[in-house]
C-alpha positions, 0 to 999 in steps of 0.5 A: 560718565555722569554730567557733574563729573564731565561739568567738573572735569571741563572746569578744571582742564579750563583752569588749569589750561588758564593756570598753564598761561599763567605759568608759561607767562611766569616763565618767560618774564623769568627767564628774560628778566634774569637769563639762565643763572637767574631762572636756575636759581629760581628753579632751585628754589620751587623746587626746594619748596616742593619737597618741602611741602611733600613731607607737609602733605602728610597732613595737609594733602589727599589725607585731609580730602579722604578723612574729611567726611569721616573724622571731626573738620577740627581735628584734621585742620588743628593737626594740618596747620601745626604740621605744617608750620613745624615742617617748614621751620624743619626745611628753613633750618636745613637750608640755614645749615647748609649756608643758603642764608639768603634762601631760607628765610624765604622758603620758610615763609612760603612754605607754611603758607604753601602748606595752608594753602594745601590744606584748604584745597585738599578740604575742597576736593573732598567736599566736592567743591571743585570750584573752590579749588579751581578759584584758588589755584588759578589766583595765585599765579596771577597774583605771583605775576603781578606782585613780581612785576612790582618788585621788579621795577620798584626794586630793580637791584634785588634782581630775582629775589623779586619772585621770591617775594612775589611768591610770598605777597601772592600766598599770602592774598591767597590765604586771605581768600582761602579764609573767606571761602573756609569760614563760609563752607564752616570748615572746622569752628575749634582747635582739637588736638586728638592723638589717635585722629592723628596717628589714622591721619598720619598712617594714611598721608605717610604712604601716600607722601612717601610715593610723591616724595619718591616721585619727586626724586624722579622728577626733580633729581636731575635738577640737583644733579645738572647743578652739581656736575654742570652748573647753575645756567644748565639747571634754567635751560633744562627747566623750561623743558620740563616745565613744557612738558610738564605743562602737558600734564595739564589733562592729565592732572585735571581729569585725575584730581576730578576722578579722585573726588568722584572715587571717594564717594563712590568706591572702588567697582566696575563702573569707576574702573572703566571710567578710570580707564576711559579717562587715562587713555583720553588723557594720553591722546590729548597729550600725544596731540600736545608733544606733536604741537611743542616738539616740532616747533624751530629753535627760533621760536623757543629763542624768541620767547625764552631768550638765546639760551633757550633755543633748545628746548624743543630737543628737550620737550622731544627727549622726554616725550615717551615719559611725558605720555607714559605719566599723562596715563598712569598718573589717572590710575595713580589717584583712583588706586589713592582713593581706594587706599592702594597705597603701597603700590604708589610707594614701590613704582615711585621707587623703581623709578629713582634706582633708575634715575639715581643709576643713570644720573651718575652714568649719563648727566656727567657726560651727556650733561642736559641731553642725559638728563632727558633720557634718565626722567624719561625712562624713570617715568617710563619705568614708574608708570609700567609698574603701575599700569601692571598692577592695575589692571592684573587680578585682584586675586593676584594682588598682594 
């Protein structure tokens, strides 16, 4: 592994870990503020948001970083930024349909400045300046505390909405800053509008965004799921255990992101293969230590932090641990096999994964509610990741 590349990767864990504070910090302030209604609803909502900014990602994410030094900087941030303003005005009308009034305005607004915001991280992962994208994704948690504390106190009877509020002061500082950095790397200079830029742009992002839309399915069903069979309250309890294990991640996500960087510059062959797996099996140790650490703690602490509803996290952290570590392993040979364009395996494990979570969300949520939920996004992940980790290390020749 070279210096830089170890440079870059304590960098990012370091922010990320910073990031995860920030996060965890969020979380509390949330639930303690609202309880379990409120931080269902909040829940919900960055959830919505998420798969919104899936389907924007087509333009704004990994296809941005693996085109930008092959195709004019104009022509993918023109088609970036239109994308991601149509998409989002898709989901804001959708959710209008549906009767979330009150909610789609918001995740309207975010939503496109989310989408930038994407776009112009995925242009730094791709120049290789990973401290830019460090910069930028550990200011708008931080800035998101500040300005919900704000509303909070300012405007005590908006109650929750004082994140959603906060989400779109945040995003938006974000972006300021975003074109101070874009304009001084001169990211692009015109607005070019190319059809054939588009359709290789498009061919590219689709496959990679199917698979996270499939992989989101898997790991955000269940929240839809808990609402509908139990209720709004169960969607917060549940929450704040997938956002501790999840937090698990951190290694692993930090250390993919870094490696995805260093293979689109240097390709797919045996050196960035073994390096690939040395640093997916580094990432599992570190984060079996992590569950080892969060699991075992008493009811009383997760009680004191997150408020009485909440005591049993730590079952749910427990719960979901075999999955947890199978994606803290996999996701590292799921970014090297995005860099080399393997896309269509990312689609077909992301889609194992939710015939097994749509299968056994009707069978167990309804009558183990959060405990069943649990084990449906475990075994998904499980599932997901075995069908991933077989096809990277079988045979080219036995590929298809």
């Amino acid at each position: 592994m070279s210096i830089n590349l170890k440079r870059d990767i304590v960098e990012t864990i370091f922010s990320k870990s910073l990031i995860l504070l920030l996060n965890f910090v969020v979380v509390v302030m949330t639930t303690h503020f609202w309880g379990d209604s409120g931080r269902g609803s909040i829940a919900i909502f960055v959830a919505d948001l998420s798969l919104i900014n899936i389907f924007a990602n087509v333009f704004t994410g990994s296809s941005v970083s693996y085109f930008f030094s092959r195709m004019g900087k104009s022509k993918i941030a023109t088609a970036a930024y239109l994308w991601a303003f149509l998409v989002a005005a898709i989901g804001g009308v959708f959710l209008f349909a549906i009767g979330q009034t009150k909610l789609a305005p918001f995740v309207f607004i975010a939503s496109v400045m989310l989408g930038i915001v994407t776009f112009n991280n995925s242009v730094f992962i791709g120049d290789q300046k990973i401290g830019n994208y460090n910069l930028i994704t550990i200011l708008q948690p931080a800035l998101l505390i500040v300005f919900m504390l704000l509303f909070k106190f300012l405007l005590p009877q908006i109650e929750y909405y004082s994140y959603f509020f906060g989400q779109i002061c945040s995003l938006l500082i974000v972006l300021l800053i975003c074109r101070f950095l874009r304009h001084k790397c001169e990211i692009y200079n015109r607005w070019d509008f190319d059809r054939e830029a588009n359709k290789e742009i498009f061919s590219f992002g689709w496959k990679t965004e199917l698979s996270s839309l499939l992989q989101f399915l898997n790991y955000r069903l269940t929240y839809y799921m808990l609402d509908i069979y139990i209720g709004r309250g169960s969607v917060g309890i549940f929450s704040i255990g997938v956002t501790i294990a999840e937090a698990i991640w951190i290694v692993s996500r930090s250390m993919s992101m870094v490696q995805f960087s260093n293979v689109l510059k240097s390709g797919d062959n045996s050196s960035t293969r073994n390096e690939t797996s040395r640093i997916a099996l580094a990432s599992l140790v570190i984060s079996s230590l992590c569950i080892a650490v969060i699991a075992p703690l008493p009811k009383q602490i997760f009680s004191f932090v997150f408020g009485e509803e909440f005591s049993g996290v730590g079952r749910i952290v427990l719960l979901l641990s075999p999955g947890i570590l199978s994606i803290a392993f996999s996701n590292v040979l799921g970014n090297f096999l995005s860099a080399t364009r393997n896309l269509n395996i990312l689609v077909v494990k992301s889609a194992v994964g939710v015939i097994f979570t749509i299968v056994l969300s009707l069978l167990l949520i309804p009558k183990l509610q959060i405990d069943g939920a649990c084990v449906v996004n475990s075994v998904s992940y499980c599932v997901s990741s075995l069908v991933l980790i077989v096809y990277y290390y079988m045979p080219k020749k036995s590929r298809r």
